[in-house]
Structures are given as structure tokens and as C-alpha cells.
GUFITOR-357920 format. One record per residue (C-alpha): residue number from 1; x, y, z negated; residue in three letters. Coordinates in steps of 0.1 Angstrom, whole numbers. Layout:
! residues N
+------+-------+-------+-------+------+
| resi |     X |     Y |     Z | resn |
+------+-------+-------+-------+------+
|  NUM |     X |     Y |     Z |  ALA |
...
+------+-------+-------+-------+------+
! end
This chain:
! residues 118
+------+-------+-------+-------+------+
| resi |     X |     Y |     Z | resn |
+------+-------+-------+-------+------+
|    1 |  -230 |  -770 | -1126 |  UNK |
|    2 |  -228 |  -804 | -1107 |  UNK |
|    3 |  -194 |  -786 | -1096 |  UNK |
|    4 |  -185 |  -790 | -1131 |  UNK |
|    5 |  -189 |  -819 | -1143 |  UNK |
|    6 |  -171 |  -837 | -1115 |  UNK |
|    7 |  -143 |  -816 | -1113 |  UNK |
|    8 |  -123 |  -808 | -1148 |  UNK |
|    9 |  -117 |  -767 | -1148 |  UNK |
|   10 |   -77 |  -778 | -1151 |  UNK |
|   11 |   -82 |  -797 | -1115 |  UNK |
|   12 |  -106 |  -773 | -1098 |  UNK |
|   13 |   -74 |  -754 | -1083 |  UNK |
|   14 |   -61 |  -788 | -1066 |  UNK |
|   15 |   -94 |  -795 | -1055 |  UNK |
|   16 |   -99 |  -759 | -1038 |  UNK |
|   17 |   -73 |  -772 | -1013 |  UNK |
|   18 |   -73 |  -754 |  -976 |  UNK |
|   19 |   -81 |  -787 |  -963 |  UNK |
|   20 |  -117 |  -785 |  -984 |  UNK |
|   21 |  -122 |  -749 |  -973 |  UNK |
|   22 |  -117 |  -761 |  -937 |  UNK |
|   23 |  -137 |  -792 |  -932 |  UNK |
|   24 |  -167 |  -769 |  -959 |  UNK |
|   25 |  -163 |  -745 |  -927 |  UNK |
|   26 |  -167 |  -770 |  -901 |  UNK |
|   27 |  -196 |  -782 |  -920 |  UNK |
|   28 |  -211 |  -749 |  -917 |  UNK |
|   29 |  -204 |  -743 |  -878 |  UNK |
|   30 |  -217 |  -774 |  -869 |  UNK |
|   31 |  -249 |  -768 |  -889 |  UNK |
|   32 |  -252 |  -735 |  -876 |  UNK |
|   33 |  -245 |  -750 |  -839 |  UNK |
|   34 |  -274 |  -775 |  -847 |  UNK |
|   35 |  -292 |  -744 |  -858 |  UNK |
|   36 |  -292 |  -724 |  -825 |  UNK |
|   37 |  -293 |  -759 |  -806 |  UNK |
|   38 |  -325 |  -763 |  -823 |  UNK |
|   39 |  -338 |  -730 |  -817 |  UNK |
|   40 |  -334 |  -730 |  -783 |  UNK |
|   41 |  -350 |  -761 |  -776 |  UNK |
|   42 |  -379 |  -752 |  -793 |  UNK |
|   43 |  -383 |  -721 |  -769 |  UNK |
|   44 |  -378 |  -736 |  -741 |  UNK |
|   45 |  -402 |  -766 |  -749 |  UNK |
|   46 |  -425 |  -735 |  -756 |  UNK |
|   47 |  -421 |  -720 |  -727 |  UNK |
|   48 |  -421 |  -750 |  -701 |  UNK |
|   49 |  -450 |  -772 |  -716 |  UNK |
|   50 |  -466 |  -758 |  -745 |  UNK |
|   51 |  -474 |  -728 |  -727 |  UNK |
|   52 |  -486 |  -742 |  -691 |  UNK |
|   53 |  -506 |  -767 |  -710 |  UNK |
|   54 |  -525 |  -737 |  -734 |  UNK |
|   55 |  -528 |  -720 |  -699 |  UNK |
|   56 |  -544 |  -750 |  -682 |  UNK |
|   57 |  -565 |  -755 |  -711 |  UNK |
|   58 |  -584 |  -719 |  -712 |  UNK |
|   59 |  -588 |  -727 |  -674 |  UNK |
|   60 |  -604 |  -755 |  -681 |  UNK |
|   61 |  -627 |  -737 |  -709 |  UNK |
|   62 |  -632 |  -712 |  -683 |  UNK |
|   63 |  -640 |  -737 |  -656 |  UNK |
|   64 |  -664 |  -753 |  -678 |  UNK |
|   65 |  -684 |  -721 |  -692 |  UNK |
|   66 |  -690 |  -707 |  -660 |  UNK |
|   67 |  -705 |  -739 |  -646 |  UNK |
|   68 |  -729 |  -741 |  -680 |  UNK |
|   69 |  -737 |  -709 |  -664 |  UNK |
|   70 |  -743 |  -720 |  -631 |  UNK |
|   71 |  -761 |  -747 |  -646 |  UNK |
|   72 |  -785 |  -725 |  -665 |  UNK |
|   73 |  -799 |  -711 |  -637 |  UNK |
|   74 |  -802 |  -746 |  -622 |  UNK |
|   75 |  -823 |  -754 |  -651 |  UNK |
|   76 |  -847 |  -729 |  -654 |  UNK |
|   77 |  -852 |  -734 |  -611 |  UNK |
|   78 |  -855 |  -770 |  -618 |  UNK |
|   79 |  -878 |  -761 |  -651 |  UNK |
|   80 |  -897 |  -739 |  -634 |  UNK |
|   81 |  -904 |  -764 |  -603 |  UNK |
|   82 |  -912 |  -789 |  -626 |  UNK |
|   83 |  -942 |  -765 |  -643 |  UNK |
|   84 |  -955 |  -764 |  -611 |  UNK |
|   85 |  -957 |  -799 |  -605 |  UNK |
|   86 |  -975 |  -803 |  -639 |  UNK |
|   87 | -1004 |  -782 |  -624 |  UNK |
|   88 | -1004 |  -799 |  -592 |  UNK |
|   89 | -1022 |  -829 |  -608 |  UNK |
|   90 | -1051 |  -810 |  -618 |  UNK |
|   91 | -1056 |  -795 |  -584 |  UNK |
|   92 | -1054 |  -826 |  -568 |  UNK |
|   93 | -1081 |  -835 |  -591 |  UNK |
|   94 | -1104 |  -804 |  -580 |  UNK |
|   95 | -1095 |  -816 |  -544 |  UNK |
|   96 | -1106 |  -846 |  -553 |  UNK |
|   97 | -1138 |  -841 |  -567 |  UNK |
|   98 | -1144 |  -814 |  -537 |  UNK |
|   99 | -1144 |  -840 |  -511 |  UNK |
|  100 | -1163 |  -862 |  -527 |  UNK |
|  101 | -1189 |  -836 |  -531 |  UNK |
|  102 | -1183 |  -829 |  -494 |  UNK |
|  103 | -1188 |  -869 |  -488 |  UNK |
|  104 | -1213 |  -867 |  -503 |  UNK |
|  105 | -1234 |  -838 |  -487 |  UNK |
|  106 | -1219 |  -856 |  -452 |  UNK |
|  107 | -1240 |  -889 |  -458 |  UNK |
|  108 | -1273 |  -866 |  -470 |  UNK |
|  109 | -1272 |  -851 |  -438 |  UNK |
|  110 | -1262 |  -878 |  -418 |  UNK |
|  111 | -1292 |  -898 |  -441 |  UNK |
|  112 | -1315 |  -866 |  -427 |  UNK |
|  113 | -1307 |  -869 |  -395 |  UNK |
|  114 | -1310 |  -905 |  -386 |  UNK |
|  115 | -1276 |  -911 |  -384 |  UNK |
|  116 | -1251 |  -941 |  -391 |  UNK |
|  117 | -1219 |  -939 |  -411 |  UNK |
|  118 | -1193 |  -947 |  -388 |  UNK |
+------+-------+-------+-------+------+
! end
């Protein structure tokens, strides 16, 4: 349509010159050139950085999972260590009270016996 307007039907044989045909192929070689040019850059920026660097990153994933694992036993060592500490306290506190008792009992006798504290 566009074809139409500009050119009048009487002049579309002058204007469908050899020259036109030449430089419309041209055109098309060099945009098919571009084309392929493209195409192969794109594969080989695939291929030498998009690809190591999606390689390197599910090592890194894989890095980092397996020392959450790690980690998880870690944590239930350090978990369990630390419920063991939390009862420590209260026997400490039964030791405590034990030796006092014992204290206690030691000055009675020592009382009994006629004997000083030292």
C-alpha cells in the first residue's frame, strides 16, 4: 500500500530498476549476516560465562546446604550440651545444701566432743 502511494503504477517499472533489486539484496545479506553474527555470540556468551557462572552457583547452593547440615548436628550437640548445663544449677544446689548439712553435723560433733573449729 505504502508502495503505492509513493510510487505512481506508470513509474513502478523505472523504479524496479536492477540497481534497487541489488542494494534490496544487499540489505538482506547484511541483515542476515547480522543475524548469524548475533546468533553465535549469544552461544558462545552462553557457553563461556552464563554457563560456568549457573555451574558455580549450584556449587555454591550445594556448598551451602550441606553445611546447614553439618550445622544441624552442631546444633542439636550444642543444644543438647546446653540442657545439661540447665540441670547443673540445680545439682549444684543439692550439693550445696548437702554440705552444709554435712557442716553442720561436723560442728555437732566437734561441739560433742570438746573440740575447736579450726
Amino acid at each position: 500500500m505504502l508502495l503505492a502511494q509513493v510510487v505512481d503504477p506508470s513509474q513502478a517499472k523505472e523504479w524496479l530498476t536492477e540497481t534497487n533489486y541489488t542494494v534490496t539484496g544487499v540489505v538482506l545479506v547484511i541483515l542476515a549476516a547480522v543475524a548469524f553474527a548475533l546468533w553465535r555470540v549469544c552461544g558462545w556468551i552462553g557457553k563461556e560465562f552464563l554457563i560456568p557462572c549457573r555451574d558455580k552457583l549450584f556449587l555454591a547452593v550445594d556448598k551451602l546446604l550441606s553445611n546447614l547440615e553439618q550445622n544441624t548436628g552442631t546444633m542439636q550437640d550444642v543444644s543438647c550440651s546446653l540442657q545439661k548445663l540447665s540441670v547443673l544449677p540445680e545439682k549444684v544446689d543439692g550439693l550445696s545444701s548437702q554440705v552444709s548439712d554435712l557442716s553442720q553435723r561436723m560442728d555437732s560433733v566437734d561441739q560433742h566432743l570438746n573440740r575447736k573449729n579450726p
